[in-house]
Jmol script that loads the backbone (N, CA, C; Angstrom):
load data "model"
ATOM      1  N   UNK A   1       0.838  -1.177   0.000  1.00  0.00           N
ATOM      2  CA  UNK A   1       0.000   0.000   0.000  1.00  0.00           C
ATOM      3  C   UNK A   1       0.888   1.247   0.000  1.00  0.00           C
ATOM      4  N   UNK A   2       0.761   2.140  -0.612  1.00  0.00           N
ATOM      5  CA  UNK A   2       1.290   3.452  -1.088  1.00  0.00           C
ATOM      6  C   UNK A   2       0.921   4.334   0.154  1.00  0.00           C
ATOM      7  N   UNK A   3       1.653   4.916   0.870  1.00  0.00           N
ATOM      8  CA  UNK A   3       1.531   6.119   1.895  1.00  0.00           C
ATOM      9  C   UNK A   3       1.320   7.508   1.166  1.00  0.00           C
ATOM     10  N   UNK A   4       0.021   7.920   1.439  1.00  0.00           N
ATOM     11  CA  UNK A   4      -0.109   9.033   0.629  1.00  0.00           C
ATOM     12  C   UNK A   4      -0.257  10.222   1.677  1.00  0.00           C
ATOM     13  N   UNK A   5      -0.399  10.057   3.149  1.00  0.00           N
ATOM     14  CA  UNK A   5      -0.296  11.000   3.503  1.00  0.00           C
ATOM     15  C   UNK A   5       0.499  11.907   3.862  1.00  0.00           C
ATOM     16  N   UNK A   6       0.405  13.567   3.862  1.00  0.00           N
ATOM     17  CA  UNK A   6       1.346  14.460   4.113  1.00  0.00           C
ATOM     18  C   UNK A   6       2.720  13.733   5.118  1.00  0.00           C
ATOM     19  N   UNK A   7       2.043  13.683   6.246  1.00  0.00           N
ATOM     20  CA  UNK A   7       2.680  13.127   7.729  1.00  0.00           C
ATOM     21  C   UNK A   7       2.334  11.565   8.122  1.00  0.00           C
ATOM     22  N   UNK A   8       3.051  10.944   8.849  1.00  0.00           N
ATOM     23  CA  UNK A   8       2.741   9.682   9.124  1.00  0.00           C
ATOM     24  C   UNK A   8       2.154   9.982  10.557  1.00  0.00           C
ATOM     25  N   UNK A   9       1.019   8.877  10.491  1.00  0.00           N
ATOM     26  CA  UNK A   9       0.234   9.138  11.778  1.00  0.00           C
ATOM     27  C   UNK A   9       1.119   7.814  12.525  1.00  0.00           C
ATOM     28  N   UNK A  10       0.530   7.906  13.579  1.00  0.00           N
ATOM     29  CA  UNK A  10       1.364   7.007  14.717  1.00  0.00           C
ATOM     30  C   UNK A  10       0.013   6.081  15.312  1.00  0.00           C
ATOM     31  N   UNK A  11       0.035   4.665  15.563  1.00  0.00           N
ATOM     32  CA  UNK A  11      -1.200   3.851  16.059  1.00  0.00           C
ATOM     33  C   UNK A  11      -1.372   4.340  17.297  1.00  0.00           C
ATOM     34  N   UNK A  12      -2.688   4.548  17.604  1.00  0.00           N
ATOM     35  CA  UNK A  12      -2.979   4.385  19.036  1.00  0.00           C
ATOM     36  C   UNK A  12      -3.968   3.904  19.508  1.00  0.00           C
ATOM     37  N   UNK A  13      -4.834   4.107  20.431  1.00  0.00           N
ATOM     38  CA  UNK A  13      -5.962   3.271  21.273  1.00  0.00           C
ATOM     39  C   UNK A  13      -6.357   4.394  21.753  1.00  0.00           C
ATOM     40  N   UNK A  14      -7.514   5.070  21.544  1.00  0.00           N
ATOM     41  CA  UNK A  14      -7.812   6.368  22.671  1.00  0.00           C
ATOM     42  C   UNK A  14      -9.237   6.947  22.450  1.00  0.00           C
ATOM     43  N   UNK A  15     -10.028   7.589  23.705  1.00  0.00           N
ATOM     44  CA  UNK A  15     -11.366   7.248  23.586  1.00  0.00           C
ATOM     45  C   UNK A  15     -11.382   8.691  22.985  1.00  0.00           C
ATOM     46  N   UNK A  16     -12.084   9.004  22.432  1.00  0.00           N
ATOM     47  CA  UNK A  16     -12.764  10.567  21.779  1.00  0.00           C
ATOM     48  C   UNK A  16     -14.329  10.574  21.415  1.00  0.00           C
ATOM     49  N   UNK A  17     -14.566  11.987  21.581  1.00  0.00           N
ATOM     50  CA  UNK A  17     -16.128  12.581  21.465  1.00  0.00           C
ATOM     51  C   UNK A  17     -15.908  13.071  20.714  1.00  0.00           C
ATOM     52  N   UNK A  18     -17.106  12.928  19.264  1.00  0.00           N
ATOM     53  CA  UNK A  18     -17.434  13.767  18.428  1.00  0.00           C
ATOM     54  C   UNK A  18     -18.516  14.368  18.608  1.00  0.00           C
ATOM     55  N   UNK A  19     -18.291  16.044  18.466  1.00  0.00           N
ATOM     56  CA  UNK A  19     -19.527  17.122  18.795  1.00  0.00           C
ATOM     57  C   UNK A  19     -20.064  17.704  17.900  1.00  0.00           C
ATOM     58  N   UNK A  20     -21.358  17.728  17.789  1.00  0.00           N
ATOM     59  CA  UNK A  20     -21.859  18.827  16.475  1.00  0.00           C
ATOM     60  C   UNK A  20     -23.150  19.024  16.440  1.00  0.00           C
ATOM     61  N   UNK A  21     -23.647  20.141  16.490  1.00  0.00           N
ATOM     62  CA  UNK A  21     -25.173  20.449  16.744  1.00  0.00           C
ATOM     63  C   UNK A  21     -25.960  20.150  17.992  1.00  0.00           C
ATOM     64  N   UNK A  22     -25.146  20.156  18.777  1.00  0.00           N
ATOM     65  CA  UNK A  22     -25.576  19.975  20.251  1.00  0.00           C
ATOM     66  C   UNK A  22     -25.908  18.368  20.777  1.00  0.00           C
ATOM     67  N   UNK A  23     -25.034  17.482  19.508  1.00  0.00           N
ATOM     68  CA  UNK A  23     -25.208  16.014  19.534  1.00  0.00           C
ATOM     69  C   UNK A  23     -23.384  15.789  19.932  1.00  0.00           C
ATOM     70  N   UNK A  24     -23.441  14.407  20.279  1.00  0.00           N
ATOM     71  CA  UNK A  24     -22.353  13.728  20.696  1.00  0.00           C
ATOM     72  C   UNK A  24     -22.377  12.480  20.534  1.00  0.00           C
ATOM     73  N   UNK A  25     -20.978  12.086  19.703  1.00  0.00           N
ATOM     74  CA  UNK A  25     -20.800  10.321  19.465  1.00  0.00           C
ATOM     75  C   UNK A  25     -19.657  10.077  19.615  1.00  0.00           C
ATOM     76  N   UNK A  26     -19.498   8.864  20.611  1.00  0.00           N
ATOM     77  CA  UNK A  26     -18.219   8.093  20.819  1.00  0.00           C
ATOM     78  C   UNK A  26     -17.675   7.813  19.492  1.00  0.00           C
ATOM     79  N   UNK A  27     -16.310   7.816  19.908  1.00  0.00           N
ATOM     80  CA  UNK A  27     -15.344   6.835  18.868  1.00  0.00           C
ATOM     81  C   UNK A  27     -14.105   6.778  19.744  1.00  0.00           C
ATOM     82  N   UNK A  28     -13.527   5.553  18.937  1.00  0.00           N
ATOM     83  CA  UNK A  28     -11.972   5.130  19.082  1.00  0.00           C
ATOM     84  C   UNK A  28     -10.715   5.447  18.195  1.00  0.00           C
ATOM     85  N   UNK A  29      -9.880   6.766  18.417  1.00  0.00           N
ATOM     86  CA  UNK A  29      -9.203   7.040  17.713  1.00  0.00           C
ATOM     87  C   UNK A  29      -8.093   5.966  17.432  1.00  0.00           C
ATOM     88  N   UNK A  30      -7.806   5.416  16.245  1.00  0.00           N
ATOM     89  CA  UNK A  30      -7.214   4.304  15.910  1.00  0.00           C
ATOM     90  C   UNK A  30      -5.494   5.061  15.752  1.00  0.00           C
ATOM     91  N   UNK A  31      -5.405   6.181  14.759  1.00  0.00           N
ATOM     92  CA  UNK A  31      -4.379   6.595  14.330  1.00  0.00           C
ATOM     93  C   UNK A  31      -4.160   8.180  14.133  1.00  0.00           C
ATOM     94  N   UNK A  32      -3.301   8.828  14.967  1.00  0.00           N
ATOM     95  CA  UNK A  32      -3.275  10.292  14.910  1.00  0.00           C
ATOM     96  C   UNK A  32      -1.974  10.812  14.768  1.00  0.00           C
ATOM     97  N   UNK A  33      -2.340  11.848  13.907  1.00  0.00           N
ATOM     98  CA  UNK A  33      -1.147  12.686  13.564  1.00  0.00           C
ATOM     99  C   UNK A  33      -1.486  14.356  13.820  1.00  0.00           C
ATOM    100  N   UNK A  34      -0.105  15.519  13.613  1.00  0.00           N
ATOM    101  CA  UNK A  34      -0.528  16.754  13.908  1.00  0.00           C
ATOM    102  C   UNK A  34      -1.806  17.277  12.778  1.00  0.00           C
ATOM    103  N   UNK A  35      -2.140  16.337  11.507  1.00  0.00           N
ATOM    104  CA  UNK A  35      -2.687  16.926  10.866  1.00  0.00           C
ATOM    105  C   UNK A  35      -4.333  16.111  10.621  1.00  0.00           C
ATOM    106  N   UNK A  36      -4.108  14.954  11.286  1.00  0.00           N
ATOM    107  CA  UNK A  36      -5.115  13.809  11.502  1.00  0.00           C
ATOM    108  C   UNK A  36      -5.333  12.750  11.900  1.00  0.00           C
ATOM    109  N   UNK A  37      -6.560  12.154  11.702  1.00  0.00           N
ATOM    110  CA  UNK A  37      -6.661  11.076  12.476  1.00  0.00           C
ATOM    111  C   UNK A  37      -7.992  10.040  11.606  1.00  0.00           C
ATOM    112  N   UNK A  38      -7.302   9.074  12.057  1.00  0.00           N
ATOM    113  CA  UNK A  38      -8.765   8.046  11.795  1.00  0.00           C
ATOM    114  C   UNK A  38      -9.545   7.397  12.783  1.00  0.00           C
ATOM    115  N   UNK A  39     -10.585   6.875  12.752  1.00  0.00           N
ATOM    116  CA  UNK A  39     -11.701   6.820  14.086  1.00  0.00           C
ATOM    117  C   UNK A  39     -12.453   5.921  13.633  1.00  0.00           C
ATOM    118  N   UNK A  40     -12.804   4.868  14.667  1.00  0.00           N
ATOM    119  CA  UNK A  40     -14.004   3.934  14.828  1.00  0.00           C
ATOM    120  C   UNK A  40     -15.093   4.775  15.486  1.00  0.00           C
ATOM    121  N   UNK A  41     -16.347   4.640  14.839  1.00  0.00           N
ATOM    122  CA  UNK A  41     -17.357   5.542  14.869  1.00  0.00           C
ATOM    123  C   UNK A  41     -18.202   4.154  14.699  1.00  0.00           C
ATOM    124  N   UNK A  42     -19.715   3.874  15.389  1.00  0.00           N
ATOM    125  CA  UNK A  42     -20.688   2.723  15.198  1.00  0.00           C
ATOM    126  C   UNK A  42     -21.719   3.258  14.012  1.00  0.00           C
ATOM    127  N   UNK A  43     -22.056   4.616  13.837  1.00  0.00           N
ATOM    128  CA  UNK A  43     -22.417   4.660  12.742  1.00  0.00           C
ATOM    129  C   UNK A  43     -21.771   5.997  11.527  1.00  0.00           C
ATOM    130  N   UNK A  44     -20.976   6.221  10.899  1.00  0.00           N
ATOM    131  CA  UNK A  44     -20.649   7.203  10.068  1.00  0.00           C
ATOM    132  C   UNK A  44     -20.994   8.259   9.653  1.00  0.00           C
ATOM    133  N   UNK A  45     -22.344   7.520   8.743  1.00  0.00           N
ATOM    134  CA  UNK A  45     -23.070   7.875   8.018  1.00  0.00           C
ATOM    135  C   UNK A  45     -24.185   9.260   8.334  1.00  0.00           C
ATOM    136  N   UNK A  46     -24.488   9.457  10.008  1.00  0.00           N
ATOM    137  CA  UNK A  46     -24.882  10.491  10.551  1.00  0.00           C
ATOM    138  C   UNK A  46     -24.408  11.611  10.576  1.00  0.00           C
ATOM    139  N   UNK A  47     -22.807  10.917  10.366  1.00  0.00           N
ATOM    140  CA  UNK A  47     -21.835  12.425  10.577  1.00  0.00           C
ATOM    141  C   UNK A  47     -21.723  13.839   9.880  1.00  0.00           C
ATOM    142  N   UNK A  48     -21.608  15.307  10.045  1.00  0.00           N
ATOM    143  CA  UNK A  48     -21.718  16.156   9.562  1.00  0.00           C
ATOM    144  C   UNK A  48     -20.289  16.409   8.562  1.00  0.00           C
ATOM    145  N   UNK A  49     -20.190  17.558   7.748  1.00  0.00           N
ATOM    146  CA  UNK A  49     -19.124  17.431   7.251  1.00  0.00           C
ATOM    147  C   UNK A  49     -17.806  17.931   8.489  1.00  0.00           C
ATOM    148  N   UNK A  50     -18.346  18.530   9.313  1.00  0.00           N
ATOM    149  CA  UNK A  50     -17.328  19.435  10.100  1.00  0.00           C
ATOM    150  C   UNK A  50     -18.197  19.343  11.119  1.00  0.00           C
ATOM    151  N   UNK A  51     -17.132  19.019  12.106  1.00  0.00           N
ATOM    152  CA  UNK A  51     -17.655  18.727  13.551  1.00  0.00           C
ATOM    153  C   UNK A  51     -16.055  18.915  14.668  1.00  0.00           C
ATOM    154  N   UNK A  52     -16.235  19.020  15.645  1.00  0.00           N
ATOM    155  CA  UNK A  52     -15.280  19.407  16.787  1.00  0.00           C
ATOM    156  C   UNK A  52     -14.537  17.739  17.166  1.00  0.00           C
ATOM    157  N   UNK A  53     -13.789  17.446  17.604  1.00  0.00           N
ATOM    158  CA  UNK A  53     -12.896  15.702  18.010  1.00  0.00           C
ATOM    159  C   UNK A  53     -12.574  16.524  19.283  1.00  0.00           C
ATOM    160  N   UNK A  54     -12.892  15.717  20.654  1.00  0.00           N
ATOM    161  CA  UNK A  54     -12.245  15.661  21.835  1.00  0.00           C
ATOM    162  C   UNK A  54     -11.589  14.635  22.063  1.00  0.00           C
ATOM    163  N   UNK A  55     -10.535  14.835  22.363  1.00  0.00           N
ATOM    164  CA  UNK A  55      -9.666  13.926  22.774  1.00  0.00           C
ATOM    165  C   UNK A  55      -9.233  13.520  24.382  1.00  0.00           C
ATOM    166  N   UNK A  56     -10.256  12.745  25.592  1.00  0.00           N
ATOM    167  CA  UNK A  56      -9.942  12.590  26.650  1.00  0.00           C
ATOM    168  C   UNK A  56      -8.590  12.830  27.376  1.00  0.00           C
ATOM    169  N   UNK A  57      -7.979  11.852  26.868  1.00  0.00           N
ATOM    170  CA  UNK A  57      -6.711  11.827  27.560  1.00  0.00           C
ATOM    171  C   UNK A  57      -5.872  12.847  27.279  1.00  0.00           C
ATOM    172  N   UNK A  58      -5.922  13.320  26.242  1.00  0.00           N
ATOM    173  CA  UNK A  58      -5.247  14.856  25.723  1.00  0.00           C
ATOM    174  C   UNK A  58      -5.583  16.183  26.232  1.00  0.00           C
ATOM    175  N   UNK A  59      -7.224  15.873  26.984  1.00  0.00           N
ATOM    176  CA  UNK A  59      -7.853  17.122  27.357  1.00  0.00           C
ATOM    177  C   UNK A  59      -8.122  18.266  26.079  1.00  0.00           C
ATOM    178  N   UNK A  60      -7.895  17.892  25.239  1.00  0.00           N
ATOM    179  CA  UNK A  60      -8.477  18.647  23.895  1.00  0.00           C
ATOM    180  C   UNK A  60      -9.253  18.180  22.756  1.00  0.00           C
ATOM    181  N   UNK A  61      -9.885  19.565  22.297  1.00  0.00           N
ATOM    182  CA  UNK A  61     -10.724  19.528  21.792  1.00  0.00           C
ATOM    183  C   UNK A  61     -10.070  20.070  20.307  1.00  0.00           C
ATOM    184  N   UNK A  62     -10.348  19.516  19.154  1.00  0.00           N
ATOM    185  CA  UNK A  62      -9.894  20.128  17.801  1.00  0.00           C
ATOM    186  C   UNK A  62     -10.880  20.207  17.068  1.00  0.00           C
ATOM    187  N   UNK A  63     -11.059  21.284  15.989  1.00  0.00           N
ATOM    188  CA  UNK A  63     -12.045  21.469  14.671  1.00  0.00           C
ATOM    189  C   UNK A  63     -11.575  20.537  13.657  1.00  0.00           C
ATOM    190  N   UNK A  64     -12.752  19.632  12.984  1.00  0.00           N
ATOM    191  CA  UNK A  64     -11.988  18.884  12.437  1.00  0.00           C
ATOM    192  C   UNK A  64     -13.274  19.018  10.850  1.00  0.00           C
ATOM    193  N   UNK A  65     -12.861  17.849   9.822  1.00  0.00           N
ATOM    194  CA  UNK A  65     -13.484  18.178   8.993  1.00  0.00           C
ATOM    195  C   UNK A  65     -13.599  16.250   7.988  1.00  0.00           C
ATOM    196  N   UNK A  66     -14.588  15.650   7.569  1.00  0.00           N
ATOM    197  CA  UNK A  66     -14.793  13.886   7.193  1.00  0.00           C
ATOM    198  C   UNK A  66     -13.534  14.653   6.138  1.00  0.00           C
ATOM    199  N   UNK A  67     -12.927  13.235   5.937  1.00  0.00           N
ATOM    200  CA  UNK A  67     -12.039  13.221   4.274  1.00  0.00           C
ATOM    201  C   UNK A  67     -12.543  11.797   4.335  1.00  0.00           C
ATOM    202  N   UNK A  68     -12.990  10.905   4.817  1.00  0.00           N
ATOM    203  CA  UNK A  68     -13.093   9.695   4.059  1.00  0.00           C
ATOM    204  C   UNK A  68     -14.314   8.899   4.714  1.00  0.00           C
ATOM    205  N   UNK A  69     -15.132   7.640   4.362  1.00  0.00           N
ATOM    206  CA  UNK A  69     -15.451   6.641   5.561  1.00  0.00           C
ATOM    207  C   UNK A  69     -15.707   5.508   4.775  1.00  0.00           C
ATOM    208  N   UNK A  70     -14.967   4.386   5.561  1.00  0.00           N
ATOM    209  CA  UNK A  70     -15.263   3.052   4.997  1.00  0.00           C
ATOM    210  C   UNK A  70     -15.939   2.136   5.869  1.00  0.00           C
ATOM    211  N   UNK A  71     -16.717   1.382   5.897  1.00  0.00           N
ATOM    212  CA  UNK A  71     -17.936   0.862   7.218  1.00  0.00           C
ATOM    213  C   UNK A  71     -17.836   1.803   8.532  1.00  0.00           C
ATOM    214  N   UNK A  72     -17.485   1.119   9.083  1.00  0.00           N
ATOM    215  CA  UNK A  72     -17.244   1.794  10.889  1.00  0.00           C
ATOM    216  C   UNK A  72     -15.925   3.035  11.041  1.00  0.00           C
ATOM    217  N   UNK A  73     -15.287   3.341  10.220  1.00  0.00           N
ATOM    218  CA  UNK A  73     -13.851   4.051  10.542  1.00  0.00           C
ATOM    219  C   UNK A  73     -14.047   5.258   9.373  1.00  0.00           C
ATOM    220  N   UNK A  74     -13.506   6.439  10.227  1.00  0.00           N
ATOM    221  CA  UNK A  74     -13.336   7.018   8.835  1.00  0.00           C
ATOM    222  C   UNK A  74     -12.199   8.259   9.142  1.00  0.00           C
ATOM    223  N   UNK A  75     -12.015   8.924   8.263  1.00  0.00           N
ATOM    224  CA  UNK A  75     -10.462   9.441   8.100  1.00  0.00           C
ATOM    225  C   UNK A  75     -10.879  11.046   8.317  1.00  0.00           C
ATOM    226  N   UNK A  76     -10.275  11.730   9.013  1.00  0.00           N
ATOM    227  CA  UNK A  76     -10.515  12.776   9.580  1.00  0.00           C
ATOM    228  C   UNK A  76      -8.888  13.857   9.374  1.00  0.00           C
ATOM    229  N   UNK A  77      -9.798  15.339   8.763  1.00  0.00           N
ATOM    230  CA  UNK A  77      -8.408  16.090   8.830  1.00  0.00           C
ATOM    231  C   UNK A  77      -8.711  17.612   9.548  1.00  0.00           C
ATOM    232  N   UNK A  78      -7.362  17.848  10.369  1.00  0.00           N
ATOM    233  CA  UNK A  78      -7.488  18.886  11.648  1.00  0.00           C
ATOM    234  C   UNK A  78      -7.859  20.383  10.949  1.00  0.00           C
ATOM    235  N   UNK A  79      -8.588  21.121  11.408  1.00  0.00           N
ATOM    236  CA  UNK A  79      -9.177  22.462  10.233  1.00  0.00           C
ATOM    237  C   UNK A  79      -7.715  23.029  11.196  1.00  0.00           C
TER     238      UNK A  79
END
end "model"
wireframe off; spacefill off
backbone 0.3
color backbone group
């Protein structure tokens, strides 16, 4: 497989909230970098184009924006 992204993200395990419109959905950030991340999400398909990523253990919160989704996971880049 061809690495096409800018930066290489690094694996991880880590719980995050996605926020948007006064709604909230778990996910599992799988892989993050300074410029993104990818996420297990149970359903995708609800998601807005642009929505906020909290990151628990980081204590932050980032603007973020969909670039991709394939079943349950989808690919996320930092506004």
């Amino acid at each position: 497989m061809i690495e096409r992204r800018a930066e290489p993200r690094r694996r991880v395990l880590k719980s995050g909230t996605i926020a948007f419109s006064g709604q909230t959905v778990d996910c599992t950030i799988r892989n993050l970098s300074t410029r993104g991340a990818a996420l297990d999400v149970a359903t995708p398909m609800m998601l807005p184009a642009s929505f906020k990523l909290a990151i628990a253990a980081e204590q932050v919160t980032r603007p973020c924006h969909l670039i991709w989704h394939h079943n349950q996971r989808i690919g996320i880049a930092f506004d």
